[in-house]
MMTF fields as JSON, N, C-alpha, C and O atoms, coordinates in Angstrom:
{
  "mmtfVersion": "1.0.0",
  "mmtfProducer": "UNKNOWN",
  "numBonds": 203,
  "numAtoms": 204,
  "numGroups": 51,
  "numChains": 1,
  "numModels": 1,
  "chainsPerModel": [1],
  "groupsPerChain": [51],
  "chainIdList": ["A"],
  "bondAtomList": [4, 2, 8, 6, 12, 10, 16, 14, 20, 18, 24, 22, 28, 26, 32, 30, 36, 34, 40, 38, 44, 42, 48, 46, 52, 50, 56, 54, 60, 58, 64, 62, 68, 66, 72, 70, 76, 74, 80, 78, 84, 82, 88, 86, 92, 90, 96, 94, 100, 98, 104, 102, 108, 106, 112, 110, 116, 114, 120, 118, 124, 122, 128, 126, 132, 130, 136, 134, 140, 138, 144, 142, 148, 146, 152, 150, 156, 154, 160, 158, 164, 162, 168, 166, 172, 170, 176, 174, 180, 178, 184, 182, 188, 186, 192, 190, 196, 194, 200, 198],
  "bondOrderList": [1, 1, 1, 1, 1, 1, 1, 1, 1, 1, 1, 1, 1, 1, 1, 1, 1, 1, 1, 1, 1, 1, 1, 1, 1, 1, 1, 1, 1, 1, 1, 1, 1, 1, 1, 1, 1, 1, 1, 1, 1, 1, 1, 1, 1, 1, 1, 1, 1, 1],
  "groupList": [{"groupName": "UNK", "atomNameList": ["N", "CA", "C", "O"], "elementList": ["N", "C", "C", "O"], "formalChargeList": [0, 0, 0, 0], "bondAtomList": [1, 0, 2, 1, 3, 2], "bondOrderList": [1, 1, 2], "singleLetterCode": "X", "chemCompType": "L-PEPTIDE LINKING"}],
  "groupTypeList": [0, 0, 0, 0, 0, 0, 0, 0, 0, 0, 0, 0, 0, 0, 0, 0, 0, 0, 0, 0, 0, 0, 0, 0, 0, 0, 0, 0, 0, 0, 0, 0, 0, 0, 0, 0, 0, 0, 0, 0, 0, 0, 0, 0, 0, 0, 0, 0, 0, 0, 0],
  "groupIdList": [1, 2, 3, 4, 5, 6, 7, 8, 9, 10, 11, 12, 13, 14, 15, 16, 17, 18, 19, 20, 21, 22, 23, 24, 25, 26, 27, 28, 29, 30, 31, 32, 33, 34, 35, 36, 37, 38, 39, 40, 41, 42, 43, 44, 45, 46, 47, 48, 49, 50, 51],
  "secStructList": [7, 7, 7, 7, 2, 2, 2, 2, 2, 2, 2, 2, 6, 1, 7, 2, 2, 2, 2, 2, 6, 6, 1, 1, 1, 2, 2, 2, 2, 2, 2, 2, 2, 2, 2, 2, 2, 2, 2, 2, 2, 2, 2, 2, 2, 2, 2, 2, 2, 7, 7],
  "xCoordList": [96.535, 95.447, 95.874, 96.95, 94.929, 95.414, 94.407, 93.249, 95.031, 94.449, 93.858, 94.878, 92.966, 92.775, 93.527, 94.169, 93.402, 93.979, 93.343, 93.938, 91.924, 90.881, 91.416, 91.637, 91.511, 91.72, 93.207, 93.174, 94.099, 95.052, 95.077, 95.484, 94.684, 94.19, 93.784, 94.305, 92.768, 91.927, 92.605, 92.119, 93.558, 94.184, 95.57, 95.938, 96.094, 97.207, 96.71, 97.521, 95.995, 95.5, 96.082, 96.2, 96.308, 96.855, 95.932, 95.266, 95.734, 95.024, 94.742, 95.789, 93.308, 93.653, 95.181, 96.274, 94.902, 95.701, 97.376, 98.303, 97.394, 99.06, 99.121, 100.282, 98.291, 98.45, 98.724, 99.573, 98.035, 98.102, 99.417, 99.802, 99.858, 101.471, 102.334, 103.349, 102.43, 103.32, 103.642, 104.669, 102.286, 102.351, 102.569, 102.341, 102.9, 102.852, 104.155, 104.566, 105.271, 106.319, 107.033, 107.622, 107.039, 107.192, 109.095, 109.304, 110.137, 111.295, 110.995, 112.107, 110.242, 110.822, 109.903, 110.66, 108.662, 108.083, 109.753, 110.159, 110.515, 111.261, 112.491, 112.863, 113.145, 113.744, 113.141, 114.069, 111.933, 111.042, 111.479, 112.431, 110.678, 111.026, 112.276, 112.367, 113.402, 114.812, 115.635, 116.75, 114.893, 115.066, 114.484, 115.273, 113.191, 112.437, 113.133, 113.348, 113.249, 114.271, 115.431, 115.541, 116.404, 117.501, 117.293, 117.944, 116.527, 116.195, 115.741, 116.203, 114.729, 114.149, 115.366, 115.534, 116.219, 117.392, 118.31, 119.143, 118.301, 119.168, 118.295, 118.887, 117.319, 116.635, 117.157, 117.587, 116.85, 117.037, 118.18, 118.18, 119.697, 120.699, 120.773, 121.258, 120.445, 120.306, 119.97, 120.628, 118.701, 117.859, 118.961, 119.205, 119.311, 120.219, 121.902, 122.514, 122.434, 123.574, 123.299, 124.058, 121.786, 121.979, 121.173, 120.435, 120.98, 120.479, 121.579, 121.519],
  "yCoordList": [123.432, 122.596, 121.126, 120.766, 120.177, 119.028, 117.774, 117.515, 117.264, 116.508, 115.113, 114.435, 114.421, 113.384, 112.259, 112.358, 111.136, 110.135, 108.847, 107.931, 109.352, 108.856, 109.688, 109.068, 111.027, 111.968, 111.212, 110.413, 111.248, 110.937, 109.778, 109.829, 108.558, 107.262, 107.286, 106.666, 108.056, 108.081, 109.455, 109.734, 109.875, 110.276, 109.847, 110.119, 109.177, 108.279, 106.95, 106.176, 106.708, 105.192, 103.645, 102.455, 104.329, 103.399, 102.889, 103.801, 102.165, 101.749, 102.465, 103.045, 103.016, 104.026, 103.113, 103.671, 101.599, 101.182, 101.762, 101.805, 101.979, 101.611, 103.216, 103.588, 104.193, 105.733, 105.836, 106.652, 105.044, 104.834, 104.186, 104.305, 103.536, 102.522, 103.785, 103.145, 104.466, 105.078, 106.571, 107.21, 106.657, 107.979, 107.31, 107.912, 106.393, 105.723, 105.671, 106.031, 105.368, 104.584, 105.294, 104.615, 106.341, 107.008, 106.243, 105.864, 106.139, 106.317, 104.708, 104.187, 103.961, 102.317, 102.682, 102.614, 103.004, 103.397, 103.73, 103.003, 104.92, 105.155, 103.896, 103.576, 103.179, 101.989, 101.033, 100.353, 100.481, 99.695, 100.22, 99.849, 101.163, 102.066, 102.168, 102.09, 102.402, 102.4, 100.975, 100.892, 99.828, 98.074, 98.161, 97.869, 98.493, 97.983, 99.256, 99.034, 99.96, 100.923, 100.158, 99.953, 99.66, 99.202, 97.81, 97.602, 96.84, 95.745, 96.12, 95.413, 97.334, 97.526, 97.52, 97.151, 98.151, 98.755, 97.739, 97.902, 96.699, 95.497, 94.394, 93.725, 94.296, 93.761, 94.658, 94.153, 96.02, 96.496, 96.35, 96.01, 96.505, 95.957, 94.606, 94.667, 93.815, 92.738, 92.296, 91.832, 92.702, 93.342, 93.356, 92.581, 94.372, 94.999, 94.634, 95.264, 93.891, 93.129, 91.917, 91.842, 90.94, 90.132, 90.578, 89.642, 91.533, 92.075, 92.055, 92.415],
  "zCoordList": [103.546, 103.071, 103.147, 102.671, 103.818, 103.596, 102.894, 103.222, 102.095, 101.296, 101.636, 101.76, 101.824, 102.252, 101.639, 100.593, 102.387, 102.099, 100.722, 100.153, 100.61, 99.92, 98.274, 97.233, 98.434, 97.255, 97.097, 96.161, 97.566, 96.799, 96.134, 94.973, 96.651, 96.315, 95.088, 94.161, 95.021, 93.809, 92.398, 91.301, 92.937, 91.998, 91.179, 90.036, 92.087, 91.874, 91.548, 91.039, 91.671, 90.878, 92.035, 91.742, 93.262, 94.282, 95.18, 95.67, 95.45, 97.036, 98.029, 98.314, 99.287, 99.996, 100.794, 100.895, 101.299, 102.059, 101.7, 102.508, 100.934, 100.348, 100.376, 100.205, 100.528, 100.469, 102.186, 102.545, 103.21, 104.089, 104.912, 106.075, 103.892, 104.698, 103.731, 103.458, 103.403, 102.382, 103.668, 103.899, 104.235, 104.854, 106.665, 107.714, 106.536, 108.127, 108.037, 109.14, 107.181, 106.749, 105.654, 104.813, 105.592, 104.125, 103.725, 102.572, 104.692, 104.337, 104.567, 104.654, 104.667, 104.268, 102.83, 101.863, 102.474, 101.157, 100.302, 99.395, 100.81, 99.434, 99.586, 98.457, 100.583, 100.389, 99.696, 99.259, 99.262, 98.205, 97.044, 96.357, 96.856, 95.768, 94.871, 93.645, 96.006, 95.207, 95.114, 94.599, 95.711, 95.373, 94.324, 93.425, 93.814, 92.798, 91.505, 90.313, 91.919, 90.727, 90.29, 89.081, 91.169, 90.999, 90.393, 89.37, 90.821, 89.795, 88.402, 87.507, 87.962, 86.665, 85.671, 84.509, 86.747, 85.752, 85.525, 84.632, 86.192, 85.83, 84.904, 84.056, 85.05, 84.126, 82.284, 81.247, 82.638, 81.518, 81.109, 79.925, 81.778, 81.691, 80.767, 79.637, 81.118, 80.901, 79.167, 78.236, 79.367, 78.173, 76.732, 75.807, 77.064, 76.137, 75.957, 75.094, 76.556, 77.081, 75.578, 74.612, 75.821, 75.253, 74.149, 73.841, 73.444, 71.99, 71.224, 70.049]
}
């Protein structure tokens, strides 16, 4: 079964576009992903460093 690109959009709360570059590009999608992971976590670092 395959799911449209519209349904996922609208279930994930994302853009169709960005459901679209995610599935064009999926392994630069998870390199974003694990930059923007790795900053949250230094922010949070951070965070808590100066508490």
């Amino acid at each position: 079964m395959t799911i449209s690109v519209s349904t996922i959009a609208r279930e994930t709360d994302l853009s169709r576009q960005t459901v679209l570059r995610i599935k064009e590009d999926s392994a630069a999608a998870e390199q974003v992903l694990a930059s923007w992971q790795a900053r949250e976590e230094e922010k949070r670092h951070r965070r808590a460093a100066a508490a």
